[in-house]
N, CA, C and O atoms as a GROMACS GRO file, in nm:
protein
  388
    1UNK      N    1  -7.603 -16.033  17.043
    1UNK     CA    2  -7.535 -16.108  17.146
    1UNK      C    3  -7.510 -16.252  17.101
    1UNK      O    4  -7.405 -16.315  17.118
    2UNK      N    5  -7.584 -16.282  17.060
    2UNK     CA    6  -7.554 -16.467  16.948
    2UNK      C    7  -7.457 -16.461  16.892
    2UNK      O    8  -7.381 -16.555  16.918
    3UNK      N    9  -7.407 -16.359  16.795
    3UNK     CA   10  -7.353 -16.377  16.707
    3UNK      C   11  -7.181 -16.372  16.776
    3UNK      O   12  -7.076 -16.427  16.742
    4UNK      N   13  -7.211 -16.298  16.864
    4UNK     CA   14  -7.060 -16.249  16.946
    4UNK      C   15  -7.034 -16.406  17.059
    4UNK      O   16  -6.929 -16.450  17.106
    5UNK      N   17  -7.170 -16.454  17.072
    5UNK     CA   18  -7.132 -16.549  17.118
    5UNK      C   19  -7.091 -16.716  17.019
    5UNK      O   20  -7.016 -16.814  17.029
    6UNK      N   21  -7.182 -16.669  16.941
    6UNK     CA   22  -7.088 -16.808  16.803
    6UNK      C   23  -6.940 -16.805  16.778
    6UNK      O   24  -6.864 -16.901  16.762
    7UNK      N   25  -6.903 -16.632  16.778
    7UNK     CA   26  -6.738 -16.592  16.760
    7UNK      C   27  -6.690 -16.651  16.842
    7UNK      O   28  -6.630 -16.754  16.809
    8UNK      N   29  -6.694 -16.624  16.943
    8UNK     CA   30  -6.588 -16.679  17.054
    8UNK      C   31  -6.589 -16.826  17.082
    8UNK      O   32  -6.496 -16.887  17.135
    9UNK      N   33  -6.741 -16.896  17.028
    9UNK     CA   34  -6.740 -17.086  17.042
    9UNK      C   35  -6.629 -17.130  16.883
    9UNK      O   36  -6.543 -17.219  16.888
   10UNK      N   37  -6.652 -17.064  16.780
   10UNK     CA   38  -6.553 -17.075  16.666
   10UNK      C   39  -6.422 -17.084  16.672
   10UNK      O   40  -6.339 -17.174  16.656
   11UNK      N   41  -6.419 -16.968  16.701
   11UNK     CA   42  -6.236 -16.972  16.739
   11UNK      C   43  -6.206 -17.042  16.863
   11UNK      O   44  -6.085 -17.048  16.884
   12UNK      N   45  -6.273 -17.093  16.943
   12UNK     CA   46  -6.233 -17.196  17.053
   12UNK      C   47  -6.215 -17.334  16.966
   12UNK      O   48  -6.118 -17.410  16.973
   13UNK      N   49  -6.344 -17.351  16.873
   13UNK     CA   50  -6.339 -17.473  16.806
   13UNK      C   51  -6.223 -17.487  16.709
   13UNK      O   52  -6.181 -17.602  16.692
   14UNK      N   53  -6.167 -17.392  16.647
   14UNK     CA   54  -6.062 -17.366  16.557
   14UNK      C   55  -5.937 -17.404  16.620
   14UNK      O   56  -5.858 -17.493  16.588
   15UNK      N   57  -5.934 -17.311  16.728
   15UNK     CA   58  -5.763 -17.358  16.795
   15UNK      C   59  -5.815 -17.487  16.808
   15UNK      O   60  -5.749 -17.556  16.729
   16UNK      N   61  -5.917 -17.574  16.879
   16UNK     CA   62  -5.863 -17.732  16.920
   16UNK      C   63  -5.917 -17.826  16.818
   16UNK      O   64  -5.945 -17.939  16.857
   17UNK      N   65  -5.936 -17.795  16.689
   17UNK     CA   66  -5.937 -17.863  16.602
   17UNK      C   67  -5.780 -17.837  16.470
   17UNK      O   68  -5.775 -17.905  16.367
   18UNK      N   69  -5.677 -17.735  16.504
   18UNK     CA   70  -5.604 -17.697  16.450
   18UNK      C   71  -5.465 -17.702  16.501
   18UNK      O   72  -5.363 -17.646  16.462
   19UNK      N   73  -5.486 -17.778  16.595
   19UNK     CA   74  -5.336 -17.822  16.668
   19UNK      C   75  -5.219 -17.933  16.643
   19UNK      O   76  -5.141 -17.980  16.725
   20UNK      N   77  -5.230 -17.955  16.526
   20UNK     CA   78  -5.110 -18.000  16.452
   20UNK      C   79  -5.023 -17.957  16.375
   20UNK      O   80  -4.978 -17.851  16.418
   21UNK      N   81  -4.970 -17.994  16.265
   21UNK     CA   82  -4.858 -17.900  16.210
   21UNK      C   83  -4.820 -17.797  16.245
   21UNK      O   84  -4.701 -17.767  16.252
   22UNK      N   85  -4.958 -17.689  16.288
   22UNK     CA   86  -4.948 -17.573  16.329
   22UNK      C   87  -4.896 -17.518  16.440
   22UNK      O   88  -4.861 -17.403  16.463
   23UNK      N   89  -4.894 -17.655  16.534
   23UNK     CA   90  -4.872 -17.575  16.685
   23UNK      C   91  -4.731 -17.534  16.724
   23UNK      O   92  -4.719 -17.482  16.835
   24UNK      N   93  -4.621 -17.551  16.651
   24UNK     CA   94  -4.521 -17.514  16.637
   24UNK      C   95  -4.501 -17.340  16.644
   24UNK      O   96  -4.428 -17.275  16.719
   25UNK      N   97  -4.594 -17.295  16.538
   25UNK     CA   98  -4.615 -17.153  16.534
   25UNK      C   99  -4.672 -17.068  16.643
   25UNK      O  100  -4.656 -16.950  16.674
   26UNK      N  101  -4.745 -17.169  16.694
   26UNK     CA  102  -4.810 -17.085  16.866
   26UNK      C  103  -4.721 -17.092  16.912
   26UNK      O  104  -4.752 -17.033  17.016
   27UNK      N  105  -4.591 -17.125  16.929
   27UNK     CA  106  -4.507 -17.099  17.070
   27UNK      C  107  -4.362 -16.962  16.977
   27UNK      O  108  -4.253 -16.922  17.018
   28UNK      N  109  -4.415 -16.944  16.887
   28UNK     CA  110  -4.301 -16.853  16.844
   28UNK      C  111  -4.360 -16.735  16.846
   28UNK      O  112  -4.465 -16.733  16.782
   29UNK      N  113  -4.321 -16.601  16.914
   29UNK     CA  114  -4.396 -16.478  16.979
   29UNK      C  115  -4.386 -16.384  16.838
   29UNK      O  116  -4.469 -16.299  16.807
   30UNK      N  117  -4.267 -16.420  16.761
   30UNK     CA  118  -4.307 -16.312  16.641
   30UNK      C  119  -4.398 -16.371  16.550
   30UNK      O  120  -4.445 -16.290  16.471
   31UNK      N  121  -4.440 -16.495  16.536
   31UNK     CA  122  -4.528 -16.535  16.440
   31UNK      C  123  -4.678 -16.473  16.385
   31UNK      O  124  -4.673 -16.359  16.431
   32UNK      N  125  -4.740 -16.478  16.351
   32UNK     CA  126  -4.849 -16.415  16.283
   32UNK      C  127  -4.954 -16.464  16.405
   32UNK      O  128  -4.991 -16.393  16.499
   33UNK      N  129  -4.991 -16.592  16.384
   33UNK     CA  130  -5.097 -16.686  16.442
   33UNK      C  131  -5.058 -16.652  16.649
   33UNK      O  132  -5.141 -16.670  16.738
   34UNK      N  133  -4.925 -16.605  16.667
   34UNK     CA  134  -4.921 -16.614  16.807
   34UNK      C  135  -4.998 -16.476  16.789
   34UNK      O  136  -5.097 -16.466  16.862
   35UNK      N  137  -4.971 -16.367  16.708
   35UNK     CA  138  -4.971 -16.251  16.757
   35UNK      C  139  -5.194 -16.222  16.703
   35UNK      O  140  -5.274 -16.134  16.736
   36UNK      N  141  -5.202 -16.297  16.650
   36UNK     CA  142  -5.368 -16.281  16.646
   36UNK      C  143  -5.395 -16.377  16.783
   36UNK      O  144  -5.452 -16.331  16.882
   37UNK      N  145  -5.348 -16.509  16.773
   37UNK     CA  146  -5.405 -16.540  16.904
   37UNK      C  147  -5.391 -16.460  17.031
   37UNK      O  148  -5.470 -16.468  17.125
   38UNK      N  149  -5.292 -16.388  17.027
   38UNK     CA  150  -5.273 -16.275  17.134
   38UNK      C  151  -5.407 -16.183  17.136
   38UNK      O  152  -5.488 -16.201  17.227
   39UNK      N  153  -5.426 -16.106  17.060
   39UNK     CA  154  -5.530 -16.081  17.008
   39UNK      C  155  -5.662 -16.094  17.054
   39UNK      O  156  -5.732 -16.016  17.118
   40UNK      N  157  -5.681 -16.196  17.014
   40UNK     CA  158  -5.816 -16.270  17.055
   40UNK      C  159  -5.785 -16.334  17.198
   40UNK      O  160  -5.894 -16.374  17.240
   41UNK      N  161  -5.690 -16.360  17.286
   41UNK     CA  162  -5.712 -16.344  17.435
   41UNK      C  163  -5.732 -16.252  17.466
   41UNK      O  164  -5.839 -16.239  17.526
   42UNK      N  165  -5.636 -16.116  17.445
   42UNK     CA  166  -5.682 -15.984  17.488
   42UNK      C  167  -5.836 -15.918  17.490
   42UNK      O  168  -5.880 -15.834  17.568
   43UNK      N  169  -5.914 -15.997  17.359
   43UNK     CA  170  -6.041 -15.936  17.325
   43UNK      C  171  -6.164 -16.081  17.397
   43UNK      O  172  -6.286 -16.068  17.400
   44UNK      N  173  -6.104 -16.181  17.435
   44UNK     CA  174  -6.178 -16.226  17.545
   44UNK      C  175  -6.198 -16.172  17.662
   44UNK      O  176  -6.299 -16.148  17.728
   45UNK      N  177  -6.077 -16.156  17.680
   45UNK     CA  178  -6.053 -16.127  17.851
   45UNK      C  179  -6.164 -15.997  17.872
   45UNK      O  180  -6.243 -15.990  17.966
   46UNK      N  181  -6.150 -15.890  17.758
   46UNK     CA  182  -6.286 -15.788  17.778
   46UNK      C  183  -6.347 -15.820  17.793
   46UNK      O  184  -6.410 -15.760  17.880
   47UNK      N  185  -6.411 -15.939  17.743
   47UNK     CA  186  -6.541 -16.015  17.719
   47UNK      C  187  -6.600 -16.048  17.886
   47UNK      O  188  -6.704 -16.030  17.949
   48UNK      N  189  -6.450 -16.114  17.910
   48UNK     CA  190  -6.519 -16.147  18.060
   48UNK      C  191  -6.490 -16.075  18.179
   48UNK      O  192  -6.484 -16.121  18.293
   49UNK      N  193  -6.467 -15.936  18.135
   49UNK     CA  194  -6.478 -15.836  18.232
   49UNK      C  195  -6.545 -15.771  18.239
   49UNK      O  196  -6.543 -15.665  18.302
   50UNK      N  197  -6.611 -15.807  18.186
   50UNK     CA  198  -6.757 -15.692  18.080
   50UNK      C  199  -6.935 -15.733  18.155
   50UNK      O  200  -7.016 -15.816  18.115
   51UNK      N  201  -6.947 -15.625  18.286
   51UNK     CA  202  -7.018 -15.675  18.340
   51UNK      C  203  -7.158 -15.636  18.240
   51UNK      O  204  -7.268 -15.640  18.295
   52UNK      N  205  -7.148 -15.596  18.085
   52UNK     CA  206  -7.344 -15.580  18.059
   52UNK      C  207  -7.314 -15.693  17.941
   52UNK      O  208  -7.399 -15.695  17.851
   53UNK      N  209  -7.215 -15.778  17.931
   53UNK     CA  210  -7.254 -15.893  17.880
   53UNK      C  211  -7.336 -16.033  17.934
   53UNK      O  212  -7.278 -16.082  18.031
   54UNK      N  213  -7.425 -16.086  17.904
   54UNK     CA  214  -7.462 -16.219  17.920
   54UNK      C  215  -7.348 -16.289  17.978
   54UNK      O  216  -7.230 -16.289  17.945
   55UNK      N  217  -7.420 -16.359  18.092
   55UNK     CA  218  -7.332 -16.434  18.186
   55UNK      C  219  -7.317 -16.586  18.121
   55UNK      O  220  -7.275 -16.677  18.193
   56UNK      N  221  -7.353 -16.610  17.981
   56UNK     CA  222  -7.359 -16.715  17.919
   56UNK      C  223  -7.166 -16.690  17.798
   56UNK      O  224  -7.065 -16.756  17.773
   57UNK      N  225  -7.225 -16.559  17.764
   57UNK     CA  226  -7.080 -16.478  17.667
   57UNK      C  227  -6.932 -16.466  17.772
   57UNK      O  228  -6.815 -16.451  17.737
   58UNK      N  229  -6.990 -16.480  17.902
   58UNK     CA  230  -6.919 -16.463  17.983
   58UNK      C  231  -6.818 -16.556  18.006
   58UNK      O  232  -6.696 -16.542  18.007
   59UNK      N  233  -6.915 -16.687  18.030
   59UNK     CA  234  -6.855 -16.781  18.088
   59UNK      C  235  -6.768 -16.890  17.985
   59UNK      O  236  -6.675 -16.969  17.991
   60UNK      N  237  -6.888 -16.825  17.867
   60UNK     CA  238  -6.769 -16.926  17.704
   60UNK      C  239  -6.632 -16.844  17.743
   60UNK      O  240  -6.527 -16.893  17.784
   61UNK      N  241  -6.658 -16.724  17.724
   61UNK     CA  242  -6.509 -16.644  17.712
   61UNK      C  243  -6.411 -16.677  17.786
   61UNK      O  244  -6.299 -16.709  17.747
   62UNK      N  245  -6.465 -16.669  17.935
   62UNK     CA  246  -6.400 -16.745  18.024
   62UNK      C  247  -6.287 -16.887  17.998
   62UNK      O  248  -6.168 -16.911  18.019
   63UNK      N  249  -6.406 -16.956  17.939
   63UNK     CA  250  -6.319 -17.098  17.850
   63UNK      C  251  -6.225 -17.056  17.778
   63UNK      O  252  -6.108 -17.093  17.783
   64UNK      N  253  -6.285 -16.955  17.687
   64UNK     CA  254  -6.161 -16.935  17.572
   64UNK      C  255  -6.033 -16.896  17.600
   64UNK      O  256  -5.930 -16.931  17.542
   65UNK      N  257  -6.051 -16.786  17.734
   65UNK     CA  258  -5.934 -16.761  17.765
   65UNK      C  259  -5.814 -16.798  17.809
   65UNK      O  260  -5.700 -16.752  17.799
   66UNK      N  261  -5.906 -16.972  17.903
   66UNK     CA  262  -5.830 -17.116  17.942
   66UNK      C  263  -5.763 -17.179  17.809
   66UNK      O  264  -5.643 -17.198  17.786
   67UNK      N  265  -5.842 -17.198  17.752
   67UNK     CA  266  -5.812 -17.299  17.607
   67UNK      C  267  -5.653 -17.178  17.593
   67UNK      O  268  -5.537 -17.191  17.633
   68UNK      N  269  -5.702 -17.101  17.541
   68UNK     CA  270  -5.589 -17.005  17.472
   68UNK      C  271  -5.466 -17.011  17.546
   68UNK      O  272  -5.357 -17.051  17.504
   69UNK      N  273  -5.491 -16.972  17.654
   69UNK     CA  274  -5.350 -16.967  17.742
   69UNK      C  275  -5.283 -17.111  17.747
   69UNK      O  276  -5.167 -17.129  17.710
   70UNK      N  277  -5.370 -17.217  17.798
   70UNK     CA  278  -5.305 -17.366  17.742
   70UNK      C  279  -5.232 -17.363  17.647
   70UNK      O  280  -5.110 -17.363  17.661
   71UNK      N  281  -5.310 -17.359  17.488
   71UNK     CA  282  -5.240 -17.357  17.400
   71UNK      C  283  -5.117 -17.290  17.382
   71UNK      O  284  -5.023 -17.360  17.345
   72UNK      N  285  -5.097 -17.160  17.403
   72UNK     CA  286  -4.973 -17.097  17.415
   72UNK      C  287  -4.861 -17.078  17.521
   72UNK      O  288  -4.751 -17.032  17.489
   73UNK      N  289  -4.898 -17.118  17.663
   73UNK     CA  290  -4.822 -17.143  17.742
   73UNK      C  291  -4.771 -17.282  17.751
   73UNK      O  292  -4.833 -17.389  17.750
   74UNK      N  293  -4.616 -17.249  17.765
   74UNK     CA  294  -4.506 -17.379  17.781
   74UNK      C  295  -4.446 -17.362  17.886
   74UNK      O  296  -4.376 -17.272  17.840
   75UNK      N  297  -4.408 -17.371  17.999
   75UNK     CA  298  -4.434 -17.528  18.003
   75UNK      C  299  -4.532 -17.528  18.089
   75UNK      O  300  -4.526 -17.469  18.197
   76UNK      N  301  -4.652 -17.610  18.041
   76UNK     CA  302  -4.798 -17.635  18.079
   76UNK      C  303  -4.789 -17.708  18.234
   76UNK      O  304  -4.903 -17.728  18.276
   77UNK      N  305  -4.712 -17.741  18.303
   77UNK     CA  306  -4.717 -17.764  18.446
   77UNK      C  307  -4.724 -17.630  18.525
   77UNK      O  308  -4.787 -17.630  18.631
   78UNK      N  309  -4.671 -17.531  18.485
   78UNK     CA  310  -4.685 -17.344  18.513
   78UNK      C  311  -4.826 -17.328  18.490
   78UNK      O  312  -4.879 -17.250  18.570
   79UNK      N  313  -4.925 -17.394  18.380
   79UNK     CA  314  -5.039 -17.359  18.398
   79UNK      C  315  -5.135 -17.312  18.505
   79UNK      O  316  -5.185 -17.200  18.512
   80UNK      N  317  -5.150 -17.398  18.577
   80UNK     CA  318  -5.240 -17.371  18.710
   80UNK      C  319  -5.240 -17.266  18.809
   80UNK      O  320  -5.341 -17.224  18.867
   81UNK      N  321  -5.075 -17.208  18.832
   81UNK     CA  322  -5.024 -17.114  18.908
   81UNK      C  323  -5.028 -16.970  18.785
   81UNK      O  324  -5.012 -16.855  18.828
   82UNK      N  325  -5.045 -16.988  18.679
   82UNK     CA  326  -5.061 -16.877  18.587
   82UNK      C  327  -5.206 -16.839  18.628
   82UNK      O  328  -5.252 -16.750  18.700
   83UNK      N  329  -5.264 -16.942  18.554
   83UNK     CA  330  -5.405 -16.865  18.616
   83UNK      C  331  -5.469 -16.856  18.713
   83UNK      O  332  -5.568 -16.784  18.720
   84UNK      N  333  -5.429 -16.921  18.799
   84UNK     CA  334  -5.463 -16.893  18.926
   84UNK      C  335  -5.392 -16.685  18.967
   84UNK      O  336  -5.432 -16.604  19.050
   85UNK      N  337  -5.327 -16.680  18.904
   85UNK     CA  338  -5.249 -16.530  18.969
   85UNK      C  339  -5.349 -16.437  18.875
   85UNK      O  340  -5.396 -16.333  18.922
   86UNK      N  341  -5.376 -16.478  18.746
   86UNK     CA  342  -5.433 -16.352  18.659
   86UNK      C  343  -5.584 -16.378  18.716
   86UNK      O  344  -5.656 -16.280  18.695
   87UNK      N  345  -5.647 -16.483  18.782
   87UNK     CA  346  -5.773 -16.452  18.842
   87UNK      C  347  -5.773 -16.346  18.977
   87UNK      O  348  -5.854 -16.257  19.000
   88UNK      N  349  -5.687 -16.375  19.034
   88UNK     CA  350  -5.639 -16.318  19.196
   88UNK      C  351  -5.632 -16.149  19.127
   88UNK      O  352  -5.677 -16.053  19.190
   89UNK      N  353  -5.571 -16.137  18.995
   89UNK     CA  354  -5.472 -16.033  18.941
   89UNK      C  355  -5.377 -15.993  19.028
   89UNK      O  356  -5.388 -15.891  19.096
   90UNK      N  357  -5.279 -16.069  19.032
   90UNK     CA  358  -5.152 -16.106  19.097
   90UNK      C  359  -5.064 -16.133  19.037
   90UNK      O  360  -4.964 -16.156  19.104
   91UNK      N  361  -5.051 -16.147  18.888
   91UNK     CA  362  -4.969 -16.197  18.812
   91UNK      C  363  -4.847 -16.104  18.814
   91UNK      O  364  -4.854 -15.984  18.840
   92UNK      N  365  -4.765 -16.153  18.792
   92UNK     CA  366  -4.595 -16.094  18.744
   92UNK      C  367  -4.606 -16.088  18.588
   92UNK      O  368  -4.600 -16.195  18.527
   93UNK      N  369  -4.620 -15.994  18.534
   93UNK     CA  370  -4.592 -16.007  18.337
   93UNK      C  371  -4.473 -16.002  18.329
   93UNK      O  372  -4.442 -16.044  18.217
   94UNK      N  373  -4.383 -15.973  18.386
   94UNK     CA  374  -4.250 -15.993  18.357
   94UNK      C  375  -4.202 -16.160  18.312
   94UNK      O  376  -4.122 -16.196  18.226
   95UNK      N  377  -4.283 -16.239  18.403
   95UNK     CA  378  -4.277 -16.368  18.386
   95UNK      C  379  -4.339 -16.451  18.296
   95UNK      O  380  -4.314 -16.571  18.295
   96UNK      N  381  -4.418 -16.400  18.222
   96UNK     CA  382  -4.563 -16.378  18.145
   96UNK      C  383  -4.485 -16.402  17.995
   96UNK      O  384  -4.440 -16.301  17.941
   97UNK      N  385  -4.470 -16.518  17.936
   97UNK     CA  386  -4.449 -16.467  17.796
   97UNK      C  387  -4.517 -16.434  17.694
   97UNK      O  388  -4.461 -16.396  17.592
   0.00000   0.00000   0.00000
């Protein structure tokens, strides 16, 4: 359980220590880096649906899944009403890029 929980503090620390030159590539959907960061939201979001995990793995994941979606959602004033709908699970994916 440590170790799954170092993963998910890493790659949190990675995206917000790696947001220059690069961040260009997070907003392009065929790119490599969007489509692993895709990835690794998808394999958070288990994380924090996952009721026999630690409510500690839980709640990083939780973060990560904020951080992530920040990072890749434009335009970041949509933020709040995004996640506010995928907590509710109310979201429209049609609208969802």
């Amino acid at each position: 359980m440590n170790d799954l929980l170092v993963g998910v503090r890493v790659a949190m620390t990675l995206v917000q220590k790696v947001q220059g030159p690069q961040s260009n590539l997070w907003n392009d959907s065929s790119s490599p880096i969007w489509q692993s960061m895709c990835g690794l939201l998808s394999i958070f979001t288990r994380f924090l649906n996952d009721d026999d995990l630690l409510q500690t793995i839980q709640s990083t994941s939780g973060l990560a899944v904020i951080l992530f979606i920040k990072t890749m959602f434009r335009p970041s004033e949509k933020l709040p009403g995004l996640i506010s709908s995928l907590l509710l699970q109310s979201a429209d994916c049609t609208s969802i890029p």
